[in-house]
Backbone as numpy.savetxt, mean C-alpha at the origin, in Angstrom:
# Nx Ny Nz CAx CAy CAz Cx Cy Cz
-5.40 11.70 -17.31 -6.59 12.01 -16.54 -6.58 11.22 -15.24
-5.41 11.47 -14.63 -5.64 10.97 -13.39 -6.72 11.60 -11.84
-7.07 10.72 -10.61 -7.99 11.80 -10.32 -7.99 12.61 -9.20
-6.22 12.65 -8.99 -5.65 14.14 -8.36 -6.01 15.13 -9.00
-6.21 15.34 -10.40 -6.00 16.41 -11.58 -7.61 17.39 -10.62
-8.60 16.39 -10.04 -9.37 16.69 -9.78 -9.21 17.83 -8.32
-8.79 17.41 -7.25 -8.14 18.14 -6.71 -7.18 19.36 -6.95
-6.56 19.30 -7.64 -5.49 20.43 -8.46 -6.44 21.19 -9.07
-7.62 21.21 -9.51 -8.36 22.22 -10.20 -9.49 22.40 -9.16
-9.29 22.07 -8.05 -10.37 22.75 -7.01 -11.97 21.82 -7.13
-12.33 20.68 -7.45 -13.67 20.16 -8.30 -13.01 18.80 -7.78
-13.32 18.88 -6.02 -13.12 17.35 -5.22 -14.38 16.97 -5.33
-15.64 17.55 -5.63 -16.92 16.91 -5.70 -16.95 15.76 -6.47
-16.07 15.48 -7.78 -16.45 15.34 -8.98 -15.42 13.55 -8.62
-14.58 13.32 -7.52 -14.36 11.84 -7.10 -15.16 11.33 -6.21
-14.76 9.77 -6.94 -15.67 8.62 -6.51 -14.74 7.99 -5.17
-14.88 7.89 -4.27 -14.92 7.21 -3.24 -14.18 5.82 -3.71
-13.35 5.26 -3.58 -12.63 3.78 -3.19 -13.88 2.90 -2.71
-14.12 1.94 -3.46 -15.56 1.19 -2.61 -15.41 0.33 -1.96
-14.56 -0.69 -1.93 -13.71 -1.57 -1.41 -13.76 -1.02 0.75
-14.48 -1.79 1.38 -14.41 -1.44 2.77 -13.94 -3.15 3.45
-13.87 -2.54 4.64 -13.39 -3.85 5.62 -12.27 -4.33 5.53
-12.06 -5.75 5.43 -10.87 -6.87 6.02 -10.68 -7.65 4.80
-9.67 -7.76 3.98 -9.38 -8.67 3.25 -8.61 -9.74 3.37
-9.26 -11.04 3.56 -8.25 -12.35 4.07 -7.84 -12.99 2.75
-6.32 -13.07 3.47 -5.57 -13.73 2.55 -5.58 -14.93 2.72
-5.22 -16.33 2.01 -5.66 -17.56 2.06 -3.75 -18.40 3.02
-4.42 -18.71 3.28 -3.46 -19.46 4.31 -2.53 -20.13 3.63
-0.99 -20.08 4.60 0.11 -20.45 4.43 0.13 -22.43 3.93
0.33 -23.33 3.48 0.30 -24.60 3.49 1.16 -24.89 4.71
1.54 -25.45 5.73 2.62 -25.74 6.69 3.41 -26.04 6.16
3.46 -27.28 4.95 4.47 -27.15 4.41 5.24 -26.49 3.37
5.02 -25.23 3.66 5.71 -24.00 2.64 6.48 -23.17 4.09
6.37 -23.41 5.62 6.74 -22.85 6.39 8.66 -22.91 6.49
8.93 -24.00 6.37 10.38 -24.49 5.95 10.99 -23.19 5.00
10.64 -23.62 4.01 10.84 -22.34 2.95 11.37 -21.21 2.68
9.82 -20.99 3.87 9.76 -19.32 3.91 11.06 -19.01 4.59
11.21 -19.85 5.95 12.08 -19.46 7.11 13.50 -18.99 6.63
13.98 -20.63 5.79 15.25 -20.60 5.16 15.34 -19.27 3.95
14.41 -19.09 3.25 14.63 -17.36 2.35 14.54 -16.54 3.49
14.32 -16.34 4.53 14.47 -15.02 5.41 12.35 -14.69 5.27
11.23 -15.47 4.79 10.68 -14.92 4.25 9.11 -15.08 5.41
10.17 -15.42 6.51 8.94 -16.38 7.46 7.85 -15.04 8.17
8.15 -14.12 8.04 7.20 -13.02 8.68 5.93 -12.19 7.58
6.04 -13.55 6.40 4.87 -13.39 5.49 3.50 -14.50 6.06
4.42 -15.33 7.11 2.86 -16.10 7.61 1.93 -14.95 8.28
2.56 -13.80 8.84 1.51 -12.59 9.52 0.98 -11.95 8.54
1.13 -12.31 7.72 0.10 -11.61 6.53 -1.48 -12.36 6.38
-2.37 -12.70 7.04 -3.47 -13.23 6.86 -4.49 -12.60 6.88
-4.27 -11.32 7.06 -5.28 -10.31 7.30 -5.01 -8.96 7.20
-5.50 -8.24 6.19 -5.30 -6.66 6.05 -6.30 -5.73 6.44
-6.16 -5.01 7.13 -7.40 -4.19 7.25 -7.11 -3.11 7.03
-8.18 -2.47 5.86 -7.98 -1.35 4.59 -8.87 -0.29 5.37
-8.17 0.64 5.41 -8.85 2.49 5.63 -9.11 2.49 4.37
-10.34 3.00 3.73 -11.10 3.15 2.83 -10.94 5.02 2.82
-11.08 5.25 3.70 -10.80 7.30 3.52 -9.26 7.52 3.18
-8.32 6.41 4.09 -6.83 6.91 3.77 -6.73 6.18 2.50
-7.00 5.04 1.90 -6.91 4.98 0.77 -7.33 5.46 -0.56
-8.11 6.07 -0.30 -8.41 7.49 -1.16 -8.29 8.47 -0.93
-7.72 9.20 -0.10 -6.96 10.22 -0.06 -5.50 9.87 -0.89
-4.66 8.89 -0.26 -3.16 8.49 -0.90 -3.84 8.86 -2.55
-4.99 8.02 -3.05 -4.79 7.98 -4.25 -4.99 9.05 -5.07
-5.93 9.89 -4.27 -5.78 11.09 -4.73 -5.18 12.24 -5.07
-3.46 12.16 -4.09 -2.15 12.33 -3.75 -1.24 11.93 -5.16
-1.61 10.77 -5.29 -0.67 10.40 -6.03 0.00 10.99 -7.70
0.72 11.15 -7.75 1.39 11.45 -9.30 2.04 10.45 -9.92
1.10 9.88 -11.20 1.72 8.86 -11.86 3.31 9.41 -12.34
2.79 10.39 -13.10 3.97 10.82 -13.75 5.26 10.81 -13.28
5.27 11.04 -11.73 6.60 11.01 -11.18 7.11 10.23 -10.18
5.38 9.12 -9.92 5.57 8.43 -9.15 5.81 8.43 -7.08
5.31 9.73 -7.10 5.09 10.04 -5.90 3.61 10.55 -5.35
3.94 10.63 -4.36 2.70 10.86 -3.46 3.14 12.93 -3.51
2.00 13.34 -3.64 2.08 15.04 -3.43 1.09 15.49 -2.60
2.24 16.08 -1.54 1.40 16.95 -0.04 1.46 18.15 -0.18
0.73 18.90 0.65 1.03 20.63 0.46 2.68 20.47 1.18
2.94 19.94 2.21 4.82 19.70 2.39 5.79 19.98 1.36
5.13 19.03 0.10 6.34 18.23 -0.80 5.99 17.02 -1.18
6.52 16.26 -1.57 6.58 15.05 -2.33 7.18 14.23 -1.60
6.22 13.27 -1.79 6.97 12.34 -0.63 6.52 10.36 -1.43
8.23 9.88 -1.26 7.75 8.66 -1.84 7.72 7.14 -0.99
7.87 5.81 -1.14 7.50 5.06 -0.72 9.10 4.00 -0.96
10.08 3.90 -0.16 11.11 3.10 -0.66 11.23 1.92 -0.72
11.81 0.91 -0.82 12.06 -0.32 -0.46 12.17 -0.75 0.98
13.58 0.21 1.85 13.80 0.11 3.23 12.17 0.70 4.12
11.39 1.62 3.45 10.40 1.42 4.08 9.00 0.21 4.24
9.33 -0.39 3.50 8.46 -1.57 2.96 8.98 -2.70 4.31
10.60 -2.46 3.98 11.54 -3.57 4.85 10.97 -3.02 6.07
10.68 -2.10 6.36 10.73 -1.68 7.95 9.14 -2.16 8.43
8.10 -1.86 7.38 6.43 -2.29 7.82 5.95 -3.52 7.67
7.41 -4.18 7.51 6.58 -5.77 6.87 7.57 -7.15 8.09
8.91 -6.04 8.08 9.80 -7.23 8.95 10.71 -8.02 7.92
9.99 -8.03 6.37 10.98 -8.95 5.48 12.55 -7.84 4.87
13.38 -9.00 4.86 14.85 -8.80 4.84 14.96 -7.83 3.31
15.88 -7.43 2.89 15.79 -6.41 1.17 17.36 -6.83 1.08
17.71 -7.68 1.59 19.42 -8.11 0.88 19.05 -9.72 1.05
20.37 -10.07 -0.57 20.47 -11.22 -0.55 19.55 -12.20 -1.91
């Protein structure tokens, strides 16, 4: 009972909205964990201090989504989420 199923049978009235709005801050780096990070390749996680969440695109994706196969489903096709794309929106390295 996932709540794409809801969409797929035409009865989008019947989802709840993602409630979760705004900016979620993440708690700060220690300086001395900056060393660390650098030497793992991992130093472009200090720009992580702040996310700011689309509340409509995040319920749409979830509404998209198929557990079962683990993708996202568009009228396109199926479309999924890789590793190298993660590597590409974040800056952190995927070898090693």
């Amino acid at each position: 009972q996932h709540r794409s199923r809801s969409i797929w049978n035409n009865n989008p009235e019947s989802l709840i909205p993602i409630s979760h709005r705004g900016t979620c801050r993440l708690p700060r780096w220690h300086p001395r964990l900056h060393p660390y990070l650098e030497r793992a390749g991992l130093h472009n996680l200090r720009h992580f201090m702040r996310l700011d969440i689309d509340n409509d695109l995040l319920t749409a994706m979830a509404e998209r989504w198929r557990p079962e196969l683990h993708t996202f489903h568009f009228p396109e096709g199926e479309m999924t989420i890789t590793l190298k794309d993660v590597a590409i929106l974040t800056g952190l390295p995927i070898t090693g």
